[in-house]
C-alpha positions, 0 to 999 in steps of 0.5 A, a space after each residue: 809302266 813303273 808310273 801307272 800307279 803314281 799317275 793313279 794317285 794323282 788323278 785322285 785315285 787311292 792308294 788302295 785302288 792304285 796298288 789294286 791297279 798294280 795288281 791287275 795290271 800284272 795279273 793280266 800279264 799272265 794268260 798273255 805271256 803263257 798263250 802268245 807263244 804258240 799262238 804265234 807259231 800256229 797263227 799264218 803271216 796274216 793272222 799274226 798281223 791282225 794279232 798284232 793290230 789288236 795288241 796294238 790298239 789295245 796299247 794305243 788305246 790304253 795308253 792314250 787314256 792316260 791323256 784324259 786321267 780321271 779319278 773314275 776307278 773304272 776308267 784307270 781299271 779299263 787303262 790298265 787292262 788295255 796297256 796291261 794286255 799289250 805289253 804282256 802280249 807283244 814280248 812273248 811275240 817278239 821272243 818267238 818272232 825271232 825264230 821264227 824269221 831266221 833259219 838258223 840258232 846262230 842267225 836266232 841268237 844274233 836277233 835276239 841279242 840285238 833288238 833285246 840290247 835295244 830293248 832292254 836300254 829302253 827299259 832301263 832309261 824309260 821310267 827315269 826318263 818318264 820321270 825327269 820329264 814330269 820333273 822338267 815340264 810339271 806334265 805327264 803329257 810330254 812323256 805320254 806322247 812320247 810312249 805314244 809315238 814310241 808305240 807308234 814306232 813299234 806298231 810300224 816296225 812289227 808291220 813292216 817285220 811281219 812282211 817279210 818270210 825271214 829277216 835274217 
């Protein structure tokens, strides 16, 4: 979420409320990324699943704000605590998740390795992509929809992981 502060700004925010946005966005982080963890090893399969439908509303919501960019300082603090709280929640999740559906560390370590692989690809392409998009089309709405479905996608992927006892 590299371009929130940029997005800000050109909705008609300032810079000062664009860099407080930064900061909120990363002091949610916080609780989130500290609690996650043994709340997931606690939480039965059900409860995970409803834990993930709520971070991931949470996402969807936040991120399908950024369709509708206002200068309302509000509107940008709600967007922020929402995308903030979802991606601050779900990869404490992921990181525990994978213990938790394998049996043994070298099966935990072959999981890891691979969605991290995937995962950190994403996140090194993403904001230049997000970036060039905008410089291709002179919208951000291709790139959000595309976060949008790439969200969608792992909403999918963690529903479908969450069926199962142990993966590996």
């Amino acid at each position: 979420m590299t371009w929130l502060p940029t997005l800000a700004l050109q909705a008609g925010l300032s810079k000062n409320a664009s860099g407080i946005l930064a900061s909120v966005f990363s002091l949610v982080s916080l609780p989130f990324s500290m609690t996650i963890p043994s709340l997931t090893t606690r939480l039965s399969a059900r409860g995970r699943l409803i834990m993930i439908s709520c971070v991931a509303a949470a996402g969807l919501s936040g991120v399908s704000m950024l369709l509708f960019q206002t200068d309302n300082f509000l509107y940008w603090l709600v967007l922020n605590l929402l995308i903030g709280i979802s991606v601050s929640a779900l990869f404490p999740y992921l990181m525990v998740t994978f213990s938790l559906k394998t049996n043994t560390p070298e099966q935990t370590a072959q999981l890891s390795g691979l969605a991290q692989t995937g995962g950190y690809i994403l996140a090194a392409l993403g904001p230049s992509l997000f970036g060039f998009g905008f410089d291709f089309f002179k919208s951000w709405t291709p790139g959000i929809l595309a976060l949008l479905i790439l969200t969608g996608i792992m909403t999918a992927s963690l529903f479908y992981i969450e069926k199962f006892d142990k993966i590996l």
